[in-house]
N, C-alpha and C positions, 0 to 999 in steps of 0.2 A: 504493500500500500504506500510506503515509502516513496517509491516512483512516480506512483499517481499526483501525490503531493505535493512532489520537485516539479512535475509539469504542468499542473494546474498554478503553481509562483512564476514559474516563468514564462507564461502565456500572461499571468494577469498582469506583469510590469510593462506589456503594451499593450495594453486595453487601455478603452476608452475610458476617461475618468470617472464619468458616471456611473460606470461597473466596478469600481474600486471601493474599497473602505475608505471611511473617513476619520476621524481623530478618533474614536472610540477604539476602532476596531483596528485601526491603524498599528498602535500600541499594545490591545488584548492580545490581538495575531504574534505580535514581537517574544509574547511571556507566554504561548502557547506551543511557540515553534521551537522553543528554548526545552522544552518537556516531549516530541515528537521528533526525535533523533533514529530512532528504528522500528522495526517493524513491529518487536518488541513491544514497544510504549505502546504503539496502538489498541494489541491488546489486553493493556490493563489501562486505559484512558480514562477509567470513571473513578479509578481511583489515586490519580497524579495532581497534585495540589494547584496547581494554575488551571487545569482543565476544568474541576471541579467548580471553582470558583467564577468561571465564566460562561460556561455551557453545560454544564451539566447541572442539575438546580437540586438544593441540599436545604435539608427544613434544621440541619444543625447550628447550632447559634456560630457567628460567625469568629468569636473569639477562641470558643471552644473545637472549631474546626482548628484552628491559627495555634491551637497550646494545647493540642488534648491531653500530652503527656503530664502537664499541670495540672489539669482539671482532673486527670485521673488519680493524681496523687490526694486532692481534696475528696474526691468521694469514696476514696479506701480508708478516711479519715476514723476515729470510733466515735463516733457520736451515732443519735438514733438513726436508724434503718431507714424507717422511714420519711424523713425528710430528706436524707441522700435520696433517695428514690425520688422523691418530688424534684428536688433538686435537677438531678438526672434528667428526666422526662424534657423539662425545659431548657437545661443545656443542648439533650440531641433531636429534639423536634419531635418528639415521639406520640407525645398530646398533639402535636399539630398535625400529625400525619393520620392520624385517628380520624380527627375530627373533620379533617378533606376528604375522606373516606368516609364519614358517616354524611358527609353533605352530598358526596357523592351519589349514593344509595338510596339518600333521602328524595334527590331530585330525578336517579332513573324511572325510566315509564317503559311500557310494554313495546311502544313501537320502535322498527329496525332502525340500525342495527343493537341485538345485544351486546352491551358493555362491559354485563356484570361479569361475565366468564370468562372474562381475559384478562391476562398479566403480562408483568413485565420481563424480560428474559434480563441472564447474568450475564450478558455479554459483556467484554470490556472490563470485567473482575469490579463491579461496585462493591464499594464500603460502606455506602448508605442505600438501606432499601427496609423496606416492612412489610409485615407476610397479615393480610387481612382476609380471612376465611379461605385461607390454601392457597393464595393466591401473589404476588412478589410484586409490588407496588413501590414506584419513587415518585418525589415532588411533580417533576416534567410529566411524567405520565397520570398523575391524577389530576394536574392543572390541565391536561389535554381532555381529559376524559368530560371533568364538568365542563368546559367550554364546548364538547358535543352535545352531552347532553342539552345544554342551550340552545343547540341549533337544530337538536330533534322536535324542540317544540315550536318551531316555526317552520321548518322544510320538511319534504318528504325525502328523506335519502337512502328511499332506493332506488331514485333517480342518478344517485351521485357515482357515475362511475369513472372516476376521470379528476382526479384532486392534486392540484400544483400549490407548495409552499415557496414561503421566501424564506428564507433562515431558519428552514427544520432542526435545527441543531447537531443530536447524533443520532435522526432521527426515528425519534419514538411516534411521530402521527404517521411515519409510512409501518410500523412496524401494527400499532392501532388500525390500519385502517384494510391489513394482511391478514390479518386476526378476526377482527370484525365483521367486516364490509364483502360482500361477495362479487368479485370479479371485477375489481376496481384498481384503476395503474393509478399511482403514487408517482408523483414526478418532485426532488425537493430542490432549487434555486438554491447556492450557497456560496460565500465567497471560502476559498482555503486560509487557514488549514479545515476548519469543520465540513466543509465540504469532505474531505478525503477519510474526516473521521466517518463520516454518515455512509459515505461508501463502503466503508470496513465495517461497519456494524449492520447496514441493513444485508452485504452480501453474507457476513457468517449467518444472519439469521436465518435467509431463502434460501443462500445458494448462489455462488457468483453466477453462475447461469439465468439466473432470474433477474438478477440487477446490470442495467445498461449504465456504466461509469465512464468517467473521464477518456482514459485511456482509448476506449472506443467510438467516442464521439469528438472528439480536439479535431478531428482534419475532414470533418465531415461537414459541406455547405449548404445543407437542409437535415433538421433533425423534424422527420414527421411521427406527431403524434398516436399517430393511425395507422405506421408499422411498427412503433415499439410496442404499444400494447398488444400485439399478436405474439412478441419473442418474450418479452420481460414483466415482469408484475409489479417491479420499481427504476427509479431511473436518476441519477443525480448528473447535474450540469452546471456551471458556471454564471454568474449571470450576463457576461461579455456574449455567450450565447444563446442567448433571449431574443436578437433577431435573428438566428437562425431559424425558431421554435415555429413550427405550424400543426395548426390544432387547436382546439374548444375545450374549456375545463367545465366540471359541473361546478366544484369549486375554488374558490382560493382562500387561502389562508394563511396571516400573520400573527406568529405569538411571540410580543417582544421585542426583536428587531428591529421594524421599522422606529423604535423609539431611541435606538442606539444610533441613529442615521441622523445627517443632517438635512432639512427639510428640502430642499432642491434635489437632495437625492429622493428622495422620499415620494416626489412629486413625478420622478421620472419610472420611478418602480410601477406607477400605478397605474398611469396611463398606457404602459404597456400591457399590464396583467389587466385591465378591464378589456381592451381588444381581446384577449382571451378568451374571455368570457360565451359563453352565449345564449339566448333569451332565457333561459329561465336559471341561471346560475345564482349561487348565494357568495358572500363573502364572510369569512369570519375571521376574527379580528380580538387580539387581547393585548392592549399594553398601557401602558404609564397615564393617568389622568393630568399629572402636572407634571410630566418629561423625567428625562435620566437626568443623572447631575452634572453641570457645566464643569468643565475643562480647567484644571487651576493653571496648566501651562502645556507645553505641546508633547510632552511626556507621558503628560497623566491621562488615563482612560477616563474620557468622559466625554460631553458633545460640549461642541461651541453654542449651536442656537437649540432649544428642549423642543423635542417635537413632542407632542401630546397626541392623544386619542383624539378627540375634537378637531384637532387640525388634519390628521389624518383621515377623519372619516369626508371633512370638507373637500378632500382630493378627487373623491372617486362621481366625477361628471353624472357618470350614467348608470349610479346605482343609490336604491332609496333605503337609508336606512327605517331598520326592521323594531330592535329592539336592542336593548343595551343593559347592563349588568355589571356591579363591583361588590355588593355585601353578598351575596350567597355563589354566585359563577364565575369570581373573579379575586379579589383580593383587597382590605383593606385594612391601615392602621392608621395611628398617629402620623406616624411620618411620609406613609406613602399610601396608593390607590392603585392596581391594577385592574382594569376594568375590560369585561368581556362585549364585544358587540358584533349584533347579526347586519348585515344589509342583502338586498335585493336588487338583480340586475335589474334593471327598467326593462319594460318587452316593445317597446315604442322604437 
């Protein structure tokens, strides 16, 4: 996978800029690629400290990721049992992973696809994960899971067979939607290195025979829609080749991402992925109500201008938003708001 990685870097140093990272990602990529040295690392990606902490999502408190060996010396401490246990719980996210999973549950409904029967595989050797009723659940995959759920109760999706993301991660919505979804091509948009991770994770999962990667597609000057779903069941590509791409999605989907971009990119993502679309397609959408945080210098990971849910939904010409969600489908606290939302292609 190694290879794939080296030629998806050096294909993106001539692309065009608006298929590039921008200061967030610019830098994340820098302290990602510093951890993805061999074939090795790939896989064990879910559990290498800079991975984690950018793409892989972790309901551990963020301190106690950063010192576990401290914090483990405080709960071998002898004081009562029971408040190291409380303790505990709060440190590793363990009460929150529960409780995403019980809102989960609470929000499934009978119509397709079933959710409740699928988990998450140990691909990638994680260190964080929780087994709720037989089953192997992380952060990324039960924030994927209520964000469907959401959008079961506005679309019919057994129409959806045909799903393109923008920054799938490593990803878990093509592995959700393998699982679930019957006879439906997974296509994930990714800049590297995560791109080359999602390649390595979704091929052990199917089978590189199943998955159309990089390597396969670089020198090719039309990638059609409508012969890889005959050969493969998933597909990852670049976003430099987004105008090669022909072909109709039933839907598109952003969790996160577009909130690490800066808004002119942002703007250019969408008016391509809406030609995609076609008439009766859904979009769905999860990120930041008040943006990622601004850049203290050109070093540090963060954005220069905060793009928001709001602005982002304002992008998409020719599609009506449906319905929108942050306390039970999305996320919120004191200090921040992840908010889930459906829109509807226009048929006009």
């Amino acid at each position: 996978m190694k290879n794939i990685l080296d030629a998806m870097l050096n294909d993106m140093a001539k692309a065009d800029e608006l298929f590039k990272p921008t200061q967030f990602w610019i830098n994340a990529s820098k302290l990602i690629l510093d951890e993805l040295q061999t074939d090795e690392d790939f896989n064990n990606f879910r559990n290498l400290p800079i991975s984690r902490e950018m793409f892989v999502p972790s309901y551990e408190f963020y301190y106690y990721k950063k010192h576990k060996t401290l914090f483990q010396r405080i709960l071998s401490l002898p004081v009562k049992k029971n408040l190291l246990r409380i303790f505990e719980k709060s440190l590793t996210g363990a009460d929150q992973a529960k409780n995403d999973y019980r809102l989960f549950l609470a929000t499934s409904t009978d119509k397709y696809p079933n959710l409740t029967s699928i988990g998450e595989s140990n691909i990638g050797n994680p260190v964080e994960y929780y087994s709720f009723d037989e089953q192997r659940y992380s952060q990324g995959f039960l924030n994927y899971l209520r964000g469907l759920n959401f959008l079961k109760r506005h679309a019919d999706c057994k129409n959806i067979k045909r799903v393109i993301e923008l920054g799938g991660g490593f990803g878990t919505l093509g592995e959700i939607t393998q699982k679930a979804f019957k006879n439906t091509f997974y296509l994930n948009v990714d800049i590297p290195p995560v791109a080359a991770v999602s390649s390595y994770y979704l091929s052990q999962l199917l089978g590189k025979e199943n998955v159309f990667t990089y390597d396969q597609s670089k020198h090719l000057e039309t990638i059609d829609v409508s012969e890889l779903e005959q050969k493969y069941k998933c597909a990852v590509i670049c976003p430099w080749q987004l105008p090669q791409l022909q072909g109709h999605f039933d839907l598109f989907v952003n969790f996160i991402s577009f909130q690490e971009m800066e808004p002119h990119i942002v703007k250019n993502y969408i008016s391509i992925f809406e030609k995609l679309l076609n008439k009766t397609s859904h979009v769905l959408l999860r990120n930041s109500r008040f943006g990622k945080k601004i850049a203290k210098n050109k070093q540090d990971v963060g954005v220069i201008d905060q793009v928001t849910l709001d602005f982002i939904i304002k992008q998409f010409k020719n599609c009506t938003l449906v319905d929108r969600d942050y306390k039970v489908f999305g996320f919120y606290s004191k200090k921040s708001a992840s908010e889930v939302a459906i829109l509807k292609k226009n048929s006009f």
